[in-house]
C-alpha positions in Angstrom: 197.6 146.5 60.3 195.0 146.0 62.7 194.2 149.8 63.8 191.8 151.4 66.6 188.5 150.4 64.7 189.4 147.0 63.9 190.8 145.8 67.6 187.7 147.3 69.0 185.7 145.3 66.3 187.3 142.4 67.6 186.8 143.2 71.3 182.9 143.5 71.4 182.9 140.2 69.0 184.5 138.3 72.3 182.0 139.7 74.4 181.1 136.4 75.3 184.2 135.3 76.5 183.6 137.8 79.8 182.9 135.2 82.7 184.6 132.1 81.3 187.1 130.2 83.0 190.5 129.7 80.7 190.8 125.8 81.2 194.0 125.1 78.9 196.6 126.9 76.7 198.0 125.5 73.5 201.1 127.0 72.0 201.8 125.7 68.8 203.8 128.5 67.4 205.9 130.8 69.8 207.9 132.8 67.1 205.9 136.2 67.3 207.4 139.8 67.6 208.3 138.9 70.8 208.7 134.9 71.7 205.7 133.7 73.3 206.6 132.7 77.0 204.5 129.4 77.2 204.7 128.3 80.9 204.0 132.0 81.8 201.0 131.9 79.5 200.0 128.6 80.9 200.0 130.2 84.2 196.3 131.7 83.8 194.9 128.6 83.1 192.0 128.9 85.7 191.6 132.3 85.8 188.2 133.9 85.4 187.9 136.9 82.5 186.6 139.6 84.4 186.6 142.4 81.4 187.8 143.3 77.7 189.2 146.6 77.7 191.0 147.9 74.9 194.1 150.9 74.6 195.2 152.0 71.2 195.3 149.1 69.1 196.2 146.4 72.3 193.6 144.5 73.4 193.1 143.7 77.0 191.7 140.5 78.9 191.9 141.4 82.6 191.9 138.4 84.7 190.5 137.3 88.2 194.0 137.1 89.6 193.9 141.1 88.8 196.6 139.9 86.0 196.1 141.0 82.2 196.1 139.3 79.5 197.7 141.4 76.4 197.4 141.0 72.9 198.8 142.9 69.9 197.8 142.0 66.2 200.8 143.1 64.7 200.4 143.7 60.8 198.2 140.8 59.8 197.0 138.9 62.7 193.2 138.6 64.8 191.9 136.3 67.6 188.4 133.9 66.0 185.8 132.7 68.6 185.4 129.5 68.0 182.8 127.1 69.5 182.6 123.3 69.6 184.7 121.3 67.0 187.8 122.5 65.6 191.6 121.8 63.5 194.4 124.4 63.8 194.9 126.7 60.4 198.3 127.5 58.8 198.3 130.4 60.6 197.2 129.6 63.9 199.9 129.9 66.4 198.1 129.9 70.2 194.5 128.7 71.2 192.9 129.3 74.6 190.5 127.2 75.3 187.7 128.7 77.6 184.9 126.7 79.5 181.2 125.9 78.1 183.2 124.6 74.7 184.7 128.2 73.6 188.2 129.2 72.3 190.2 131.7 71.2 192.2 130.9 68.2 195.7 133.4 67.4 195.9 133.6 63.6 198.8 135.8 62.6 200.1 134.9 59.1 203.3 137.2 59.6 204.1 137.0 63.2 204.1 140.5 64.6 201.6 139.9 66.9 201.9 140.1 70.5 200.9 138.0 73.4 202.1 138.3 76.9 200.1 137.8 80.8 201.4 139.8 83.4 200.4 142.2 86.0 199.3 145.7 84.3 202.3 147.4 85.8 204.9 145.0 84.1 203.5 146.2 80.6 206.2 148.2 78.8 203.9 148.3 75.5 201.3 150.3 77.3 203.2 152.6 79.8 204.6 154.1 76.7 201.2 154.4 74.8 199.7 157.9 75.0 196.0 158.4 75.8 193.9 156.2 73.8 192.2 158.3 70.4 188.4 157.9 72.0 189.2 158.0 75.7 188.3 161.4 77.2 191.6 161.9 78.2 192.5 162.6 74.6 191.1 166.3 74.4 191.7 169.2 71.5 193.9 171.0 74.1 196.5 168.3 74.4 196.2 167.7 71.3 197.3 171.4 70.4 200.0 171.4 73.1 201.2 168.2 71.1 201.6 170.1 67.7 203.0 173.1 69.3 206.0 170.8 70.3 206.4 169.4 67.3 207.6 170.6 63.6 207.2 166.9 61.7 203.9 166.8 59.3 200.9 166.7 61.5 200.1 163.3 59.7 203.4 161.6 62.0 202.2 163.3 65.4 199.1 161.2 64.5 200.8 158.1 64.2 202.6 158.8 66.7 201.6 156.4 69.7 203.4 158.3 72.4 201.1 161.1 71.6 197.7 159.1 70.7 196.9 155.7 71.3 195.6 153.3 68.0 195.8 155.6 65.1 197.4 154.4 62.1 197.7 155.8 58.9 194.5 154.8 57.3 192.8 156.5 59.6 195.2 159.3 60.3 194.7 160.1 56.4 191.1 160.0 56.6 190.8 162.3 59.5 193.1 164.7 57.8 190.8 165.1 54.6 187.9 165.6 56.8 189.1 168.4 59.0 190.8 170.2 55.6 194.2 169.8 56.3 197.2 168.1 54.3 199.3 165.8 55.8 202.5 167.1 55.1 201.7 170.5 57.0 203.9 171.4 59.8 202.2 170.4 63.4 203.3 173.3 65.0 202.1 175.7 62.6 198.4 175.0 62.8 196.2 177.1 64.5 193.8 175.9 67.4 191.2 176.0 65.6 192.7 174.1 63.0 193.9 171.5 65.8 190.2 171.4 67.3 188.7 170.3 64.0 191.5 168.2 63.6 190.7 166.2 67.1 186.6 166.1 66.0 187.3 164.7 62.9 189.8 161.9 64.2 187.3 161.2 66.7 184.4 160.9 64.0 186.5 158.8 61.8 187.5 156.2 64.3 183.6 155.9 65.6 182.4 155.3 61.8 184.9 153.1 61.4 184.0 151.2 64.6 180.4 151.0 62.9 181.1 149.6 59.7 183.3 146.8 61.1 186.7 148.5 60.9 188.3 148.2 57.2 188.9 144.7 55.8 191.4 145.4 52.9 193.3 142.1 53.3 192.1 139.6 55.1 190.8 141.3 58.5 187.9 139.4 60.0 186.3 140.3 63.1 186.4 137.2 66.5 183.1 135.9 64.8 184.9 135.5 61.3 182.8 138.9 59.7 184.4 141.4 57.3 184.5 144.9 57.7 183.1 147.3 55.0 184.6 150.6 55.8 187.2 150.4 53.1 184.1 151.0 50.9 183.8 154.3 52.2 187.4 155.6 52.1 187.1 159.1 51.0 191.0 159.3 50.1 192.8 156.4 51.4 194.2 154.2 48.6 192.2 156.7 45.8 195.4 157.8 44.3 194.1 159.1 41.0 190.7 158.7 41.4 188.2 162.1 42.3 187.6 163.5 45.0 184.2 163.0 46.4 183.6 166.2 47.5 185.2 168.7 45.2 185.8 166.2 42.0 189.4 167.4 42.0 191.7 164.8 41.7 193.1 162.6 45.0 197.0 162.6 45.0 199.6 160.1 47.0 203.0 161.4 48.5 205.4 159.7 51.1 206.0 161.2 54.6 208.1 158.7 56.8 208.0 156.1 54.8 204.2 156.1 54.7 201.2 156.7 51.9 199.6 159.8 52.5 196.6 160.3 50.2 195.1 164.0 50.3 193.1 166.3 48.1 195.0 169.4 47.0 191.7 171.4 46.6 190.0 170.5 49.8 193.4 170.4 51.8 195.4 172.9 52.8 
């Protein structure tokens, strides 16, 4: 799934979309995680994009008529630039077609993607998203005050959207072997301390990750069609097995919430 990283990837490779006019909407597919509502797309056909923003893993066009545009990759899907000539893919369910020969092309193989238009205070997905991971509104303090409310393993406060915009658990897992702390310990027993190192090393993760592209372990491409290569530096995430690059102790894999959490016994505590 499309994390933090990878839909801000994807929003600085649209970067030229800012200024254009949308000049027509095509909706070959409407069968996403929510049905696409065509004639309310269609609606924003001559609207200006103004900005790219982004919250947690939705990205956000915001549009002259002071309407947004929202999008949601689901587990599989991306927007592609595309300029000039053109034929739809398999998997390519809506294209908006933008002035001086541009267009954005849905692709979303599995169809939990999400795309709606609407005025910012009709958005239900992101009034219930807590701050986003690399806004300054995310501090070490609430961060603390989160755990101390909590008693699930720290790794599901992470994920936990209410609490912190765009983490998943690639990320979550890496940040947890950088600050030195398992997954499965209990969020209200860590110290603030613990909790501070916790927020710097989230915060560190998601920026290298930004860097490198994001992590392309399927098939994520970026709106220019580029891979990501952060998934070559993983330093526990999907190493089950394999040694751990800082102590040469072996990685090890257990289930929390139905998730893989990968974690190094020595270095993790």
């Amino acid at each position: 799934m499309p994390e933090l990283p990878e839909v801000e990837v994807i929003r600085q490779s649209l970067a030229d979309s800012v200024g254009r006019h949308i000049v027509d909407i095509e909706v070959r597919e409407s069968r996403l995680r929510k049905p696409v509502d065509a004639m309310r797309l269609r609606s924003s056909i001559g609207q200006q994009i103004v900005g790219l923003d982004r919250k947690g893993k939705y990205l956000i066009a915001r549009l002259s008529d002071h309407r947004i545009l929202v999008l949601h990759f689901g587990m599989s899907g991306t927007v592609r630039l595309v300029k000039g000539a053109w034929a739809w893919d398999r998997h390519d369910h809506v294209q908006l077609v933008l002035d001086g020969d541009l267009r954005w092309v849905l692709n979303d193989p599995r169809r939990f993607g999400l795309l709606w238009v609407g005025s910012e205070s009709e958005a239900p997905e992101l009034s219930r998203l807590g701050p986003d991971a690399l806004s300054a509104e995310f501090t070490a303090p609430m961060l603390f005050g989160a755990t101390r409310r909590s008693k699930r393993a720290v790794k599901n406060v992470l994920l936990d959207q209410r609490v912190v915009a765009g983490v998943g658990n690639i990320y979550a897992n890496e940040a947890l072997f950088l600050a030195g702390i398992r997954p499965s310990r209990a969020a209200h027993r860590l110290s603030r301390p613990a909790v501070a190192r916790l927020h710097e090393a989230l915060r560190a993760t998601l920026r290298e990750a930004i860097a490198a592209g994001g992590s392309s372990i399927a098939d994520f491409r970026d709106g220019r069609g580029r891979t990501g290569y952060f998934q070559l530096q993983f330093r526990v995430y999907d190493r089950c097995g394999e040694p751990c690059l800082q102590c040469g102790g072996t990685i090890r894999r257990a289930v929390h919430a139905g998730r893989s959490s990968f974690y190094c016994p020595r270095c993790q505590h």
